[in-house]
C-alpha positions as CSV (number, residue, x, y, z in Angstrom):
1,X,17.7,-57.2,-54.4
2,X,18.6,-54.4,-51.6
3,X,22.0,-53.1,-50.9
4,X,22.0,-54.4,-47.6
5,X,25.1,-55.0,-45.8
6,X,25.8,-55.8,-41.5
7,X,26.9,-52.3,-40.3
8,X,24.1,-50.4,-42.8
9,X,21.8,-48.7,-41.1
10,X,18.3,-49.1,-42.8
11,X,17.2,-45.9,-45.2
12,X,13.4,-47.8,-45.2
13,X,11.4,-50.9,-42.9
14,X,11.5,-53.8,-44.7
15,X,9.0,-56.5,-44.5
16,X,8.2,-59.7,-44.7
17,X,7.0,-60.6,-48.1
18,X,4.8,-63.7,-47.1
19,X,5.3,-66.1,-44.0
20,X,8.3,-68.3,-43.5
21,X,10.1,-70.5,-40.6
22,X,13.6,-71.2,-40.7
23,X,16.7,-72.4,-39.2
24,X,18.8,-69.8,-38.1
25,X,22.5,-70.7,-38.7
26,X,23.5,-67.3,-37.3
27,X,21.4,-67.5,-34.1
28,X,22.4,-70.9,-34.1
29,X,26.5,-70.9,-34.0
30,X,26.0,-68.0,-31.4
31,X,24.2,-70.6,-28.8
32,X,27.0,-73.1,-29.8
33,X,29.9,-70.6,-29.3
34,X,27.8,-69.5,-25.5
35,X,27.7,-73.1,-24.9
36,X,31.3,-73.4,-25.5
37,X,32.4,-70.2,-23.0
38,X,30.3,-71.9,-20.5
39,X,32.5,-75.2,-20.1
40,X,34.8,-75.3,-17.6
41,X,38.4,-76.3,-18.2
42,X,39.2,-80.1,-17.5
43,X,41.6,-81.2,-15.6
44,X,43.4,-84.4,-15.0
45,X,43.3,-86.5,-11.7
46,X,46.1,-85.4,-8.8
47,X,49.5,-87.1,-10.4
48,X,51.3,-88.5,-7.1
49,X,54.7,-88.6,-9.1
50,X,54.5,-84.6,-9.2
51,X,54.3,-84.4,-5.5
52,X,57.3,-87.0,-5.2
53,X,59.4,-85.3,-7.6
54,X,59.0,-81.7,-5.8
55,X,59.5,-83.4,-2.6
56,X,62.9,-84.9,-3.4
57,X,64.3,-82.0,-5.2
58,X,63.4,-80.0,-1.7
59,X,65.2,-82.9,-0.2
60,X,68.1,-82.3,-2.8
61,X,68.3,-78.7,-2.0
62,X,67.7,-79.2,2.0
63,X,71.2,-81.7,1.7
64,X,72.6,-79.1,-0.3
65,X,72.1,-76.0,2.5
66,X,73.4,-78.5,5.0
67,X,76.9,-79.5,3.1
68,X,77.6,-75.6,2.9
69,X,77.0,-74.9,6.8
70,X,79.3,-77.9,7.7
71,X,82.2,-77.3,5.4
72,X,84.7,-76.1,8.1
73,X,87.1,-75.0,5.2
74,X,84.9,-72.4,3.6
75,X,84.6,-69.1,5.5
76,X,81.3,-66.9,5.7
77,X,81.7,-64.9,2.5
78,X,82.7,-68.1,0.7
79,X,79.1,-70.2,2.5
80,X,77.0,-67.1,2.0
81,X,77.8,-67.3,-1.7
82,X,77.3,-70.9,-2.1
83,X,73.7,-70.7,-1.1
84,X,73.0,-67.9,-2.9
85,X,73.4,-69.5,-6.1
86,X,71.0,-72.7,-5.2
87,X,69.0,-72.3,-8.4
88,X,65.9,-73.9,-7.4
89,X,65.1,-71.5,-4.2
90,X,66.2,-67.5,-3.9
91,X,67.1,-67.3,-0.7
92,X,67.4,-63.4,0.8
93,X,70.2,-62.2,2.3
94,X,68.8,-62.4,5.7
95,X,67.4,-66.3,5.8
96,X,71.1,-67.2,4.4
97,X,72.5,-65.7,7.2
98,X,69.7,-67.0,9.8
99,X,70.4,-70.8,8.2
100,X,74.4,-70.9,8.7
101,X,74.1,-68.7,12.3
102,X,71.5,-71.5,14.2
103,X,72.9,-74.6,15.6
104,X,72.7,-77.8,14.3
105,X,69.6,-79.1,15.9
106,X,67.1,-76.3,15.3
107,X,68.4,-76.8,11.1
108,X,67.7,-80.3,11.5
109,X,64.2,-79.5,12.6
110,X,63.6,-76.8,9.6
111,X,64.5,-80.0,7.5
112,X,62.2,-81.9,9.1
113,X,59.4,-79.5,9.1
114,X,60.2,-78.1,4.8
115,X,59.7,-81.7,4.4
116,X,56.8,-82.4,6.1
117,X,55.0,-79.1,4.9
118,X,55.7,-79.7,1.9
119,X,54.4,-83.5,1.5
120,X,51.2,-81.9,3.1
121,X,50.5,-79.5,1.0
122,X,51.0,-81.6,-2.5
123,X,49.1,-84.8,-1.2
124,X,46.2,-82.0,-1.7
125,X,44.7,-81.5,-5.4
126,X,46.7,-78.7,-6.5
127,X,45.6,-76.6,-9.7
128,X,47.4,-74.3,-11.6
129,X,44.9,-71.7,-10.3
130,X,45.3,-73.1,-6.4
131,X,49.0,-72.0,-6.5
132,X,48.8,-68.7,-4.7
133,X,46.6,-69.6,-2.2
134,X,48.6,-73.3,-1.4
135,X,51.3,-71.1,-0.9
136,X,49.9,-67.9,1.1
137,X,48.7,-70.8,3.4
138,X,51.7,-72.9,3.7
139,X,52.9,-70.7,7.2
140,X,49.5,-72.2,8.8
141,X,50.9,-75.5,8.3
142,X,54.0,-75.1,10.1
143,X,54.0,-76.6,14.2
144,X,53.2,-73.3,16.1
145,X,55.9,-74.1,18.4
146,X,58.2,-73.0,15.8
147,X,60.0,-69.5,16.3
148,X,58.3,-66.8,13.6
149,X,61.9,-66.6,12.2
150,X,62.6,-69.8,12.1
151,X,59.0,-70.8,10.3
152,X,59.7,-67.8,7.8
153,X,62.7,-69.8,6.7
154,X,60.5,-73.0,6.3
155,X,58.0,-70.8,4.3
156,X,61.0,-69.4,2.0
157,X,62.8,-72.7,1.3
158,X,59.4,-74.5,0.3
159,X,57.1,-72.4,-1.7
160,X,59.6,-72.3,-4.8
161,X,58.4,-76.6,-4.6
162,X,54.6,-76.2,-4.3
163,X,53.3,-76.9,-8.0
164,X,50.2,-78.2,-9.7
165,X,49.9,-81.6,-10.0
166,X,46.3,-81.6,-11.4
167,X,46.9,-80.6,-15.0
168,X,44.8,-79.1,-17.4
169,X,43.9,-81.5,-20.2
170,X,43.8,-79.8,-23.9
171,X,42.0,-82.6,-25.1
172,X,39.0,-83.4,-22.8
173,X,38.6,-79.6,-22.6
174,X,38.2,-79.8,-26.1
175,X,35.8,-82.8,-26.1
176,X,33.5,-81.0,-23.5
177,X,33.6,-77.6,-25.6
178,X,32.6,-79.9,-28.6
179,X,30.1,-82.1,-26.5
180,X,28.1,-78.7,-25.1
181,X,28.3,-77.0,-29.2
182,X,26.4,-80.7,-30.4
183,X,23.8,-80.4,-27.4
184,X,22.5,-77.2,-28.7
185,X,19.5,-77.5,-30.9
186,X,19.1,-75.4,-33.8
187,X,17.4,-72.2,-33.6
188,X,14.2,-72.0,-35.5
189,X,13.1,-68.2,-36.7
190,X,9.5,-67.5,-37.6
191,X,7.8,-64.3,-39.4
192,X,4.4,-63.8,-40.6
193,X,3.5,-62.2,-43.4
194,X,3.9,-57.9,-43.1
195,X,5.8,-58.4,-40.2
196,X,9.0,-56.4,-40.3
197,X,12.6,-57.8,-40.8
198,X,14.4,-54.2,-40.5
199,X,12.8,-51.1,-39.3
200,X,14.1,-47.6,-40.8
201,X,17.0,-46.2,-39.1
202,X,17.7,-49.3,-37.5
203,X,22.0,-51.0,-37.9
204,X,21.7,-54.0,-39.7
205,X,22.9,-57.4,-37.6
206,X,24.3,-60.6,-39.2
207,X,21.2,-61.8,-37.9
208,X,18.6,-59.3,-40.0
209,X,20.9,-59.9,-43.2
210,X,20.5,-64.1,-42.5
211,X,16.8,-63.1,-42.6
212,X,17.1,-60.7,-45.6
213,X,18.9,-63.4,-47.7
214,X,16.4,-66.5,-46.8
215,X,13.2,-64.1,-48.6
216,X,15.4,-63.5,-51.4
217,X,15.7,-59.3,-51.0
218,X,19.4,-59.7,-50.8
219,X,21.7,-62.2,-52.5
220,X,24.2,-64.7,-51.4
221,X,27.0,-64.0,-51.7
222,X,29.0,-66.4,-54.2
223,X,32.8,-66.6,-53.5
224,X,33.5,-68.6,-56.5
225,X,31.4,-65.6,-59.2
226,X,33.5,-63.0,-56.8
227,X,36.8,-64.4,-57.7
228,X,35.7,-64.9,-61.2
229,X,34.5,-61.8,-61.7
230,X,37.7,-60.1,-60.4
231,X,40.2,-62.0,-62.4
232,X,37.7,-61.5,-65.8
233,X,37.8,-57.4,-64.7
234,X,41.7,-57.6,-64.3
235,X,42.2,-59.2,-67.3
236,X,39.5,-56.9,-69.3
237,X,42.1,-53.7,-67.9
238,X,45.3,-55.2,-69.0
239,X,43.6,-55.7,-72.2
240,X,42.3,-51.8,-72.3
241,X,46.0,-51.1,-71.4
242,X,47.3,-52.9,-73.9
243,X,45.3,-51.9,-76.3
């Protein structure tokens, strides 16, 4: 049996001893494993209850914004403050300032338009990976005859709301990872007799060991006899100690 392990690199070509065809468990798990990295992640249908839910929380927020510029006992600092801490949406200093400085009918159609926008945009298919664009694109939604400053604001308030509603599914991802692994055939490996398994010089691969170990020139290893034999040579030292 040769000293042969993956990493060596050959001292002598080696040879096949006589002619042989086998599967190759090595080659084999490799076109499994490429198989595997070529599925695509799964994803569930478009849930319409996501799209609801972000759409009412807006809706939440949008009543929120419009309580704080009609309270006619707070003053500026104390309105200003409120909507800053609106969890949901981080309003800049400047939009806070634009919402509580226009008049009542220009808010009431931002309202109208966050809403609307936003109900657009999650009656699409939305992936986790369609995020950034949904919401770079979101400004070509609004009505152009909005102001520029006015549809920043619309921007700002909704794309803290836009969300996937497609979600990845662990489980079918797994089932297609494990459907494309079982399609793969096994891979059959053939040499004739003389023809060379290693040359000289060369790094031995898991795959040239696998081919090694089917003619017999290197052994198995056993990880039963390994264990064994360790515990039988610990035991032999303390006894030396001992002794």
């Amino acid at each position: 049996s040769l000293p042969v392990e993956i990493g060596d690199v050959s001292s002598q070509d080696i040879l096949a001893p006589y002619s042989l065809t086998f599967e190759s468990e090595v080659l084999t798990e490799q076109a499994r494993q490429n198989a595997a990295k070529s599925v695509s992640s799964v994803y569930l249908p478009a849930d319409p209850s996501i799209g609801r839910r972000q759409v009412e929380q807006l809706r939440t927020v949008l009543y929120y914004i419009t309580t704080v510029r009609s309270d006619d006992y707070a003053i500026a600092s104390e309105k200003i403050s409120d909507l800053s801490l609106i969890e949901t949406v981080s309003l800049s200093e400047d939009t806070i300032l634009q919402i509580l400085q226009i008049n009542e009918q220009r808010w009431e159609d931002i309202e109208f338009e966050a809403t609307r926008v936003l109900e657009q945009i999650m009656q699409n298919t939305l992936r986790d990976t369609d995020i950034y664009s949904a919401k770079r694109n979101s400004a070509s939604l609004i009505d152009f005859s909005f102001p520029e400053d006015h549809a920043n604001i619309v921007v700002e308030i909704i794309q803290p709301f836009v969300t996937a509603n497609s979600l990845l599914s662990a489980e079918l991802t797994d089932a297609a990872v494990e459907e494309a692994k079982q399609a793969i055939e096994p891979v059959i490996r053939s040499f004739i007799a003389g023809e060379t398994l290693v040359r000289r010089g060369q790094i031995v691969r898991d795959i040239d060991k696998e081919a090694l170990q089917r003619y017999g020139l290197i052994k198995m290893s056993d990880p039963t006899k390994d264990v064994v034999g360790a515990a039988i040579l610990t035991l032999l030292t303390i006894v030396v100690v001992g002794v």
